[in-house]
C-alpha positions in Angstrom: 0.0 0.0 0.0 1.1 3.2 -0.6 2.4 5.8 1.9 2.0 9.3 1.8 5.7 10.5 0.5 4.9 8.6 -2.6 2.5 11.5 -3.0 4.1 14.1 -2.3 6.3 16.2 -5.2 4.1 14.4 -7.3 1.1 16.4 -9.8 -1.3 17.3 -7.3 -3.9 16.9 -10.0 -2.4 13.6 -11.3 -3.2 12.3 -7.3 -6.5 13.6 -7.6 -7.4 12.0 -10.6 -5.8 8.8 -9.8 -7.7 8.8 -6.2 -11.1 9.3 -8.3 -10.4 6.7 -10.7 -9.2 4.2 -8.1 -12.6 5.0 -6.3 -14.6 4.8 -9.4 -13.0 1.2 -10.2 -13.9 -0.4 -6.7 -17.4 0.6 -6.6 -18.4 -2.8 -5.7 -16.9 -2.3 -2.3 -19.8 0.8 -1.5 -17.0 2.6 0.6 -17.7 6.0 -0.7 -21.1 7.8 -0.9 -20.6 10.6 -2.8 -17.2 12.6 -4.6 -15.9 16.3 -4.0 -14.6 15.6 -7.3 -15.1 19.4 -9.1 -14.0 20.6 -5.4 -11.0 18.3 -5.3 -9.6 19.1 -9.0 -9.9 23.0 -8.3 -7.6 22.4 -5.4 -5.2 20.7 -7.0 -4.8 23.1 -9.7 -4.3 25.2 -7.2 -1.6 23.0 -5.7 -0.1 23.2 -8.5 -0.2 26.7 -9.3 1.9 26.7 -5.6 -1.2 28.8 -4.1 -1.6 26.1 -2.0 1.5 24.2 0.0 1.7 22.6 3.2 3.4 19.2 4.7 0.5 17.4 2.6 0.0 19.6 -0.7 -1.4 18.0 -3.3 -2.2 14.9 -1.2 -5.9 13.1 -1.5 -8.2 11.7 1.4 -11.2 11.0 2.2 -13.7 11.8 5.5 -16.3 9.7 6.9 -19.2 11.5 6.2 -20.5 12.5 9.4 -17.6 15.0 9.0 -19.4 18.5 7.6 -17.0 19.2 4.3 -17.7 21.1 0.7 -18.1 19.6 -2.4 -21.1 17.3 -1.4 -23.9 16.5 0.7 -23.0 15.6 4.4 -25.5 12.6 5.0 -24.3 10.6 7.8 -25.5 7.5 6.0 -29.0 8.9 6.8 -32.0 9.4 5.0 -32.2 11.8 7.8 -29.6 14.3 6.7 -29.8 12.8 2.8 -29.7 16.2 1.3 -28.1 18.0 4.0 -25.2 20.8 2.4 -22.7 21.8 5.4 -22.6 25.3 5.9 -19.2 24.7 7.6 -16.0 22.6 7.5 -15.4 20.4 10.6 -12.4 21.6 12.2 -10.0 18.5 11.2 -11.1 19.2 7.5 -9.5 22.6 7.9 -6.7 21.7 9.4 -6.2 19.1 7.0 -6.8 21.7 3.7 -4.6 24.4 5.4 -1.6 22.1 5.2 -2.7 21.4 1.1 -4.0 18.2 1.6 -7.4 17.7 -1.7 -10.5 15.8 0.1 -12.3 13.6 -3.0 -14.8 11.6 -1.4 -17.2 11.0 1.9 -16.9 7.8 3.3 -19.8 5.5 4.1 -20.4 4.5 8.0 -23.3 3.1 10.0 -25.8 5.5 10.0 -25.1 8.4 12.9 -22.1 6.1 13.7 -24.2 3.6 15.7 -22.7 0.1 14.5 -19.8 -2.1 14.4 -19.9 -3.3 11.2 -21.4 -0.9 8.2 -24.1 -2.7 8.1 -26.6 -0.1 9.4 -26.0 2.4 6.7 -29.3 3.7 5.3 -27.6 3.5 1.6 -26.2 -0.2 2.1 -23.2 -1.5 3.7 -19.8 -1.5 2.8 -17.6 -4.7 2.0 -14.4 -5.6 3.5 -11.2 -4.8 1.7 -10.1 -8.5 1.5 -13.5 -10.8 0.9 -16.5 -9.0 -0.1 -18.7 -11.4 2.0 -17.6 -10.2 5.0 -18.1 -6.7 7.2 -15.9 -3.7 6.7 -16.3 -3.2 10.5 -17.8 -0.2 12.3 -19.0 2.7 12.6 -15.9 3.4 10.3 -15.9 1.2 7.6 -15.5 3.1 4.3 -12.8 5.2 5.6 -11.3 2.0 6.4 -11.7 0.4 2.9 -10.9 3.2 1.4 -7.5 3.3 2.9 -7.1 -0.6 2.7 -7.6 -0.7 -1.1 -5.5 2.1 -1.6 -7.3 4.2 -3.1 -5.8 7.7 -0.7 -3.1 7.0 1.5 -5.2 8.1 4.7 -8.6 9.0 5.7 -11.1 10.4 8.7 -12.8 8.6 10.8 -14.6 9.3 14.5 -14.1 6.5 17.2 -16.7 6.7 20.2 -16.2 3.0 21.3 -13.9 1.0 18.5 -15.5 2.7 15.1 -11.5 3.3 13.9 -9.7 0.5 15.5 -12.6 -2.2 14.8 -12.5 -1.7 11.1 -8.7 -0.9 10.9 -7.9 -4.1 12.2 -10.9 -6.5 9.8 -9.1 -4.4 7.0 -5.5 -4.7 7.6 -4.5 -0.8 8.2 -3.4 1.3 11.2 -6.5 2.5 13.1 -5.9 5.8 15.8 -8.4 6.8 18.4 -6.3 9.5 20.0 -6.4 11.0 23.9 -10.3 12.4 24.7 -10.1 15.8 23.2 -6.7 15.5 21.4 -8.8 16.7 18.2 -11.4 19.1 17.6 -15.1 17.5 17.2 -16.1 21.1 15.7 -18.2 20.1 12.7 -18.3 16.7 13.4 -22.0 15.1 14.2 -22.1 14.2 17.5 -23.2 10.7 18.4 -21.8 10.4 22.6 -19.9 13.5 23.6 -17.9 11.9 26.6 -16.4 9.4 24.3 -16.4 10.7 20.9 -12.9 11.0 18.9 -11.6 12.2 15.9 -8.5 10.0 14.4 -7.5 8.8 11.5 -6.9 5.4 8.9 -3.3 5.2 7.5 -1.2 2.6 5.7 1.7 3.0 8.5 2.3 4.5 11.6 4.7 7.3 10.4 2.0 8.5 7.9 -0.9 8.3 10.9 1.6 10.6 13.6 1.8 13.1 10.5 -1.8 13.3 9.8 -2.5 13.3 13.9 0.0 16.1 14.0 -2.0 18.1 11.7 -5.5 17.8 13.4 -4.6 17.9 17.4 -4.6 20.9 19.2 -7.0 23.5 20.6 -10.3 25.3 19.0 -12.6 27.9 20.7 -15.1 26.3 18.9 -14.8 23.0 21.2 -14.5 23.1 25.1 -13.1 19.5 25.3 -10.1 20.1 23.3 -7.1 20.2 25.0 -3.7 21.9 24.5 -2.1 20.2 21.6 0.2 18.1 23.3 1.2 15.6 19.7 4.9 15.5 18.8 5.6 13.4 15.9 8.9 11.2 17.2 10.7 9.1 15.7 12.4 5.9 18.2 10.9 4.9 21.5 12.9 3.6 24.5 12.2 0.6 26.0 8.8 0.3 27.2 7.2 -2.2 29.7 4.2 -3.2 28.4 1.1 -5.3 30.1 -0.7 -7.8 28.0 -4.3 -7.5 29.0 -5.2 -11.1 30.7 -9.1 -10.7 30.0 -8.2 -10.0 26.6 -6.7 -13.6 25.9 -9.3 -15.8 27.3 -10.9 -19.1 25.6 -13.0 -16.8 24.3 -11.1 -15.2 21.9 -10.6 -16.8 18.6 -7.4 -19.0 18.8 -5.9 -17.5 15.4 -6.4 -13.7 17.4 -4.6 -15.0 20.2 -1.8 -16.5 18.3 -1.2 -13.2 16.2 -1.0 -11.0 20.1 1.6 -13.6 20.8 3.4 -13.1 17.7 3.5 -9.5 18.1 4.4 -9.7 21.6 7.4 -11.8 20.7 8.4 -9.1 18.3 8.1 -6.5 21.0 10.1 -9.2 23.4 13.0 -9.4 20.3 13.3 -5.1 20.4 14.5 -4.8 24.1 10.7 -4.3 25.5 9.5 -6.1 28.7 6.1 -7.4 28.5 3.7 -8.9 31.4 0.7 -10.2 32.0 -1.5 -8.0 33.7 -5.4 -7.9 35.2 -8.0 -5.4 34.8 -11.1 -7.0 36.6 -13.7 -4.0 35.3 -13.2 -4.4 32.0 -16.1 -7.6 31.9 -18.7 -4.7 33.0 -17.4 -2.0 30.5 -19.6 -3.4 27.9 -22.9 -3.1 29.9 -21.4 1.0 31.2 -21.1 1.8 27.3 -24.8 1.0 26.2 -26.3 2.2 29.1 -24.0 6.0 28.9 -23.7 6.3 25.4 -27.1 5.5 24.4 -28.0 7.9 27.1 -26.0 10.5 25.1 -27.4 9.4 21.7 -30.9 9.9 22.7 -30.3 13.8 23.8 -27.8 14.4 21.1 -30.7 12.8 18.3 -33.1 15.4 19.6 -32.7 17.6 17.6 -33.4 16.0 14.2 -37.7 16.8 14.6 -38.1 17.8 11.2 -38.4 21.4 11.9 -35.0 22.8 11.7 -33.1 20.8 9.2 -32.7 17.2 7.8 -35.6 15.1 6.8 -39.6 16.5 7.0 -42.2 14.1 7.1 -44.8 15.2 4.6 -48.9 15.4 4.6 -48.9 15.4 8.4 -51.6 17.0 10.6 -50.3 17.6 13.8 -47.3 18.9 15.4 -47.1 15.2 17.5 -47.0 13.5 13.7 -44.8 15.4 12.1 -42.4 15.0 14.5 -43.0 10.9 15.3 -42.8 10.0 11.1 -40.5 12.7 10.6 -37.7 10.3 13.2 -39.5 7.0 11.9 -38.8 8.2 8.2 -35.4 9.3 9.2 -33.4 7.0 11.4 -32.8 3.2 10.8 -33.3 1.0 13.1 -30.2 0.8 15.4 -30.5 4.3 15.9 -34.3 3.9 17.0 -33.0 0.9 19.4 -30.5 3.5 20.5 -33.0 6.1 21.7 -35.3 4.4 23.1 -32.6 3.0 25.3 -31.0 6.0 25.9 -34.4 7.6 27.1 -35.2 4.2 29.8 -32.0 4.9 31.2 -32.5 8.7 31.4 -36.2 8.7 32.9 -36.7 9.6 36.6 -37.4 6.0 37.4 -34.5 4.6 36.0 -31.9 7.3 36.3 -30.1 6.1 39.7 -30.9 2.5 39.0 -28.8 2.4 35.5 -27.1 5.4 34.5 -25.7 6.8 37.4 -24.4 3.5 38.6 -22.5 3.0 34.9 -21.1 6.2 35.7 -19.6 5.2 38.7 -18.6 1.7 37.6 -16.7 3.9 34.7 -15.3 5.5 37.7 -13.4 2.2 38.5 -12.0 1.2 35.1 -10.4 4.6 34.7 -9.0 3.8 38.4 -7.7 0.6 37.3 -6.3 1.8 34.2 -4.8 4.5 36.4 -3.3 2.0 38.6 -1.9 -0.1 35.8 0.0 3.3 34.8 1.7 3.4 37.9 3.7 0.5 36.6 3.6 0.2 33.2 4.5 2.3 30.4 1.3 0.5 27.5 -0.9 -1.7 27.7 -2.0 -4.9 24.7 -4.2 -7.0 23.9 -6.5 -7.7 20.6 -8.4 -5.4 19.0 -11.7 -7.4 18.2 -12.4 -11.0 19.7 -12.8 -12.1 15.7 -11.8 -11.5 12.4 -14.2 -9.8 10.4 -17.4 -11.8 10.5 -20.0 -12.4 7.6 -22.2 -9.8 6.2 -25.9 -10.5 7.5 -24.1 -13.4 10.2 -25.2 -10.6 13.1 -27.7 -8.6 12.2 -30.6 -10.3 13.8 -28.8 -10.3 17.4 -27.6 -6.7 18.3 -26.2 -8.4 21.6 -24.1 -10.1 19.8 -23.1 -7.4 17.3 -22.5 -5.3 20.4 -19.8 -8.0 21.5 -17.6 -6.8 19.0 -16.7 -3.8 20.5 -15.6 -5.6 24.0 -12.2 -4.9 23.6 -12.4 -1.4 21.9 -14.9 0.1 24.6 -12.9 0.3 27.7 -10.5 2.4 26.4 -13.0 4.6 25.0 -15.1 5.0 29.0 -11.7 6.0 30.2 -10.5 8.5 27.1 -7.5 6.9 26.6 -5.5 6.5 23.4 -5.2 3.3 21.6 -4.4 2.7 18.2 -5.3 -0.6 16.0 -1.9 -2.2 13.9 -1.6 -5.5 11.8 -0.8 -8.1 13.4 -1.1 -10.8 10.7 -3.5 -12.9 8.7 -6.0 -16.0 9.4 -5.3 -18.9 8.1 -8.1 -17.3 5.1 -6.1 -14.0 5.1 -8.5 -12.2 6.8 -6.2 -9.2 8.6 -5.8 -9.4 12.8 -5.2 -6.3 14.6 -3.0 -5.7 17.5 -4.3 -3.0 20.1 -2.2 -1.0 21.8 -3.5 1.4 24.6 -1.5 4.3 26.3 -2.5 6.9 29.5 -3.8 9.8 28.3 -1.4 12.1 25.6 0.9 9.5 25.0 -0.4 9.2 21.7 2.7 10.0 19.6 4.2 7.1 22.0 1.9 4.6 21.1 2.8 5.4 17.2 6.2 6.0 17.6 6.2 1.9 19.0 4.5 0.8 16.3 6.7 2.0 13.7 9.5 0.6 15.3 7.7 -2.7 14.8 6.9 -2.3 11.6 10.3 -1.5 10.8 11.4 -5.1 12.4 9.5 -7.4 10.2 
């Protein structure tokens, strides 16, 4: 796959139109909804022009389309927000352009992000990179694919419990969910604001720290965001490391658990120490995430009543129809279970019973993780349970669906950083991930070790 220096000094309009052809040839794959391609072209003539430099001129890539960006509709793979122009750029997208960088597409996700595998898209799901009979992953997936067939050396995605690193790792690319608040969510449709992240899909590690250095920092416009703290490094002394022992039980495919050990060899073989550790919580950080963040979902989906923007229900009578068909019409149906969740667990009778008790069980994961910090530089374990899993094989059991995130949520609760690498192939070449988790702002860390792996193999 190709890197991002093989872009650079290059034609920024030979890029572009090399981007749009390679997305126009895999169309089978459904990764992209819609191209900036008029947009992306003008850019790159101005790239070329030099009006336009930066550490990524003339560069394509590609947002997931929850991201508000010119050059097409902004749908969030929603009949809801179908023909929804952005009046605005998302922060990251600026940041992005600013340093010359040419968006040409929005990528397809589960619709408002809520999924693990594409499949909940309102236009159709996306296919995985490496056997289009399987899941792309999720929320994530087309910015995945995208990257994975090589058709733009990096793309946007948002990660609020695994929606980078689930996907990265069923499509064999570097996944990065940074440090809670590391990027600006500025123009970014919210699904859960405690846990919602804005990273990125890369071929390598090097090329992922670049395009991370690019977006962190502070905005006005977002009162989570912190200082930026990201410095790109290149090396990375010797870390002690703790393999996550609920990570590697029976339960766990045998051919994931054989790829952690690989890797963990690997690490072993470059001067790193690596134990196994225990972090009892993490078995109820499943059961915390869909009780907070469907509790966020449910106020943040509010506003979409078919009075101020997105879909409008039409010949309706009454205020109390327009807006119950307007959200029937408009949201599919894990968003609906999402809601109605999210609005048990909020209601006076339930409040104390489920939500605030999550809360404070969230309380003691981030104390644990804390405690694990004390004595050891990273943390490791698999990114998913599975390789990718059959199209249509979970649809009809969201418990189970929502099993595939049991590894990327914990991380999430406590807004740490953790990044998704290959780790190797099943014995059908279907790609593994390795996850690798870090306290809070050691992001550039966390990549700076996994480039040094990737240089070793």
């Amino acid at each position: 796959m190709a890197s991002i220096a093989d872009y650079t000094g290059n034609s920024a309009r030979a890029n572009v139109e090399k981007a749009l052809a390679a997305a126009k040839s895999n169309e089978s794959y459904h990764a992209l909804l819609s191209l900036t391609e008029a947009r992306a072209l003008k850019r790159a003539d101005a790239v070329d022009r030099g009006e336009i430099t930066g550490r990524l001129a003339g560069v394509p890539f590609v947002v997931k389309d929850n991201f508000l960006a010119f050059g097409a509709p902004t749908t969030a793979a929603s009949k809801m927000l179908e023909n929804f122009d952005a009046p605005l750029q998302a922060t990251a997208v600026e940041k992005l352009e600013a340093e010359g960088a040419i968006c040409i597409g929005k990528a397809n996700l589960d619709a408002f992000a809520h999924g693990g595998s594409t499949e909940n898209s309102a236009f159709g799901p996306t296919k995985n990179a490496h056997d289009q009979g399987r899941v792309a992953g999720g929320s994530s997936g087309g910015s995945a694919v995208v990257t994975a067939l090589d058709i733009v050396p990096f793309a946007l995605g948002t990660d609020t419990g695994g929606s980078i690193r689930q996907p990265a790792s069923f499509n064999g690319v570097v996944g990065v969910k940074p440090t809670y608040g590391a990027v600006s969510r500025y123009g970014v449709v919210a699904m859960a604001s405690s846990t919602d992240t804005i990273g990125c899909f890369a071929t390598n590690a090097d090329d992922a720290a670049l395009v991370m250095g690019v977006m962190t920092g502070r905005d006005v416009r977002d009162m989570t965001t912190l200082p930026d703290f990201f410095v790109p490094t290149t090396g990375v002394r010797p870390q002690k490391i703790g393999l996550i022992r609920e990570y590697m039980s029976d339960d766990v495919d045998g051919e994931v658990r054989m790829a952690i050990e690989k890797y963990v060899d690997r690490l072993r073989a470059a001067g790193h120490t690596v134990e196994e550790v225990s972090l009892p919580a993490v078995k109820y950080a499943l059961a915390m995430y869909y009780i907070i963040v469907p509790a966020e979902v449910s106020s943040n989906l509010a506003r979409y009543d078919g009075i101020r923007y997105g879909h409008r229900a039409e010949g309706v009578q009454t205020l109390a129809e327009l807006y119950g068909r307007s959200r029937d019409e408009g949201f599919v149906t894990e968003n609906k279970r999402r809601i109605m969740i999210g609005s048990y667990v909020l209601s006076s009778g339930f409040f104390d019973a489920y939500y605030q008790q999550a809360q404070k069980a969230r309380t003691i994961l981030i104390n644990e993780y804390n405690t694990l910090f004390e004595n050891y530089d990273l943390l490791i374990g698999p990114v998913a349970p599975t390789p990718a899993f059959r199209l249509g094989e979970n649809t009809a059991d969201p418990v189970k669906m929502y099993l595939a995130d049991i590894m990327t949520v914990p991380p999430s609760l406590a807004g740490l950083p953790a990044i998704s690498v290959p780790g190797g192939t099943s014995a059908s070449g279907l790609p593994i991930g390795v996850q690798l988790i870090g306290p809070q702002k050691s992001d550039a860390t966390l990549l700076a070790l996994a480039a040094s792996v990737e240089g070793s193999q």
